[in-house]
N, C-alpha and C positions, 0 to 999 in steps of 0.2 A: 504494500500500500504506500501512497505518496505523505511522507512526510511535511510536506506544507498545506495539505488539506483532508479534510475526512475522505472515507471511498468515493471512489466516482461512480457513475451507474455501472459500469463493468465490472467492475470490483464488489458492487453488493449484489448485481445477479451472481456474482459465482459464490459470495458469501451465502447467500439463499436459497444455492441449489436447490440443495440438500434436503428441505423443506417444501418447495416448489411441490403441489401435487400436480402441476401440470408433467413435474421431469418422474416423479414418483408416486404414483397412482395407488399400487399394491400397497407399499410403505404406508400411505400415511390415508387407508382406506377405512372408515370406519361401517360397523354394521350395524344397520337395520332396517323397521321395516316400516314405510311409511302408512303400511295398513293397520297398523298395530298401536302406533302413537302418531298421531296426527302434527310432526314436525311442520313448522312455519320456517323457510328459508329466508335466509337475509344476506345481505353482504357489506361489510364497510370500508371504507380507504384509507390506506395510512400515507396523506399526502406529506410527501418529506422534500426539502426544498433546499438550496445554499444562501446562509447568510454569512458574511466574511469569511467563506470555507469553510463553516461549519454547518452540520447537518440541523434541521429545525425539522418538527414535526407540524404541523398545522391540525388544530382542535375546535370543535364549539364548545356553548353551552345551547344546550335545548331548551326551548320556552316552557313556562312553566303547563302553556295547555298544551302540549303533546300526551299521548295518550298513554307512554311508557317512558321510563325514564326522564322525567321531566326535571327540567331544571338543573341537570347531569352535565359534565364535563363527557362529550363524545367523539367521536370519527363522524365526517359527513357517513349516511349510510343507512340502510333500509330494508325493506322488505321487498323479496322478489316477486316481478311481475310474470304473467303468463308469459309475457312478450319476450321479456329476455332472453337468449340464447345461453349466459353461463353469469359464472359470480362477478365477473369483470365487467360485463356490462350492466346490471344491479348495482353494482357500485360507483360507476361513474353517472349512470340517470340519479343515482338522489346525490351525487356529491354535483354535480350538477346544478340540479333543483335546488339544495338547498344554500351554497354555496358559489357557484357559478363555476366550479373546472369543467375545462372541456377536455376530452378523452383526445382530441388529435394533437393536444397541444404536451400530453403526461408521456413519458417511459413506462412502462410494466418492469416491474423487478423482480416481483412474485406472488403467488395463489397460494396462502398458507392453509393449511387444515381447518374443516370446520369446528367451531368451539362450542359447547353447551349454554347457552343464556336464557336465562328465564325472560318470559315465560314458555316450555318449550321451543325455543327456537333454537335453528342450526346457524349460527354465522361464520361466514366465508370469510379472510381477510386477504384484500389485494394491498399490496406495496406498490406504490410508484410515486414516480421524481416528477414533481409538477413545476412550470416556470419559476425563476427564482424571482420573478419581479410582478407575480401573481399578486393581482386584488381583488379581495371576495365583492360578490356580488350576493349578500344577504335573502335568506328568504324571510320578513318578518314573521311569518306564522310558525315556519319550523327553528328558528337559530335566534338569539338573544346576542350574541358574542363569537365573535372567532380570534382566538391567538394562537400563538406560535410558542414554543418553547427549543433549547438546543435538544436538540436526542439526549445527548449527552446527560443532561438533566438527570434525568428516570435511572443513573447508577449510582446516583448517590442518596445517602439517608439525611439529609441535611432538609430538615423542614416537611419530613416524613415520618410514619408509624404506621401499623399494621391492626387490623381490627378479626376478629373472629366473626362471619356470619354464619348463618345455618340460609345455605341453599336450598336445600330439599334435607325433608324427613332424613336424617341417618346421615346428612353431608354437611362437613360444616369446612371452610376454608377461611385462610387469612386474607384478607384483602388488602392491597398496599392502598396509601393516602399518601398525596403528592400536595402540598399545599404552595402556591406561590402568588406574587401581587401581581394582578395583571389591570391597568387602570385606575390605578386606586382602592379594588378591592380584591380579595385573597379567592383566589378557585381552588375546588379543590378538586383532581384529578385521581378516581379511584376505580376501582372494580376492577370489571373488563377492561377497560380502556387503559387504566395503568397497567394491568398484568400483561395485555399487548407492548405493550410502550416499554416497558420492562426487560422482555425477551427480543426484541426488536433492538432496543441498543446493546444486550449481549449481546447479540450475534454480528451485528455494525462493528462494533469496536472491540471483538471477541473475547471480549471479560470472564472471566468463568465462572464467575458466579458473584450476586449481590446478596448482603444480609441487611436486615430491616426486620428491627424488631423479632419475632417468632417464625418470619417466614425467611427460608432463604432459595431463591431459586439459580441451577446450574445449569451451564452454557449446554452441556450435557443434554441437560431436558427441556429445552427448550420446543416449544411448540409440540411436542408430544403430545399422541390421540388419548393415553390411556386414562387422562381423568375426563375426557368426556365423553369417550364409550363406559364408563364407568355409570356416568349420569345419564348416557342411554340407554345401557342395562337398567338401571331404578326407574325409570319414568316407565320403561316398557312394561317392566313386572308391577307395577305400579297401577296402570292400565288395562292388566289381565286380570285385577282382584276384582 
């Protein structure tokens, strides 16, 4: 990698192979049956960008009337339509809509594995390099806020802690909280969205692992299926009581 700036797009597709379910399908395949639990597909973007050669990640906050996650620290990102062809294009219609990127103007870096999110949904996550001189184009109904953070940020525990929730019945995980001032008031960036953001600068700046608080996650396992064929498995058996 070039020592006078973070990776380039070349350098994080080869960093992201490895995860790519586009390069590794069998790898990173999970099972089940959509007759069985009525999964809702979605997809979100982790638009990443160069600010003084350093990588930035680009965030909202959701309005408070959105219908899930409201008022949240998210990924532009949404719920897939009939129309779309795959999670790359789900992701770029609501980053899109809610945001304004346009897909001919982004790189694709990578199609990570889908993750468990309540409420039942599968989310898809795509990576890609959007203009570095990009301005949002707000959607008032869905987005309150958009900023930017470096990548970088999410490896360290400096204005950070970790929380216990109970996901579902019998699952309970630590959640990283990312707090930082953005305009005069403090965001705070947690769940999914940090646990993404998280594993995403391991594997950028190949760290091997961060601790925070109770949780510590390893470059190792990064983006690994097995905890949410895990909450596959429980939703399903869950379904057949």
């Amino acid at each position: 990698m070039s020592s006078q700036m973070d990776p380039t797009y070349e350098e994080l597709v080869n960093l992201f192979r490895q995860y790519d379910v586009r390069c590794n399908e069998n790898k990173n395949k999970l099972k089940y049956d959509l007759g069985t639990v009525p999964f809702r597909k979605a997809s979100v973007l982790i638009p990443l960008f160069y600010k003084d050669n350093e990588l930035h990640v680009l965030l909202t906050v959701r309005t408070k009337q959105m219908p899930s996650h409201a008022g949240q620290v998210a990924f532009p990102g949404g719920m897939r339509e009939p129309e779309d062809p795959d999670a790359i294009a789900t992701a770029f219609r609501e980053a899109h809509e809610e945001v304004g990127i346009n897909r001919d103007e982004c790189h694709v870096v990578a199609v990570l594995p889908e993750h468990g999110v309540k409420p039942h949904s599968l989310v898809s996550v795509v990576i890609a390099l959007i203009p570095n001189n990009f301005k949002p184009v707000i959607s008032p109904r869905e987005v309150d806020l958009v900023f930017d953070l470096p990548l970088k940020r999410f490896l360290s525990g400096k204005d950070a802690r970790t929380q216990t929730i109970n996901f579902d019945s019998g699952m309970h995980f630590n959640a990283f909280h990312f707090y930082d001032k953005v305009d005069e008031a403090v965001v705070d960036t947690w769940g999914f969205t940090a646990h993404i953001c998280v594993m995403t600068a391991l594997v950028t700046y190949q760290r091997q692992r961060l601790v925070i608080g109770k949780e510590t996650i390893h470059l190792e396992n990064c983006f690994s299926t097995d905890t949410t064929q895990a909450i596959i498995d429980l939703w399903a058996m869950k379904a057949k009581l």
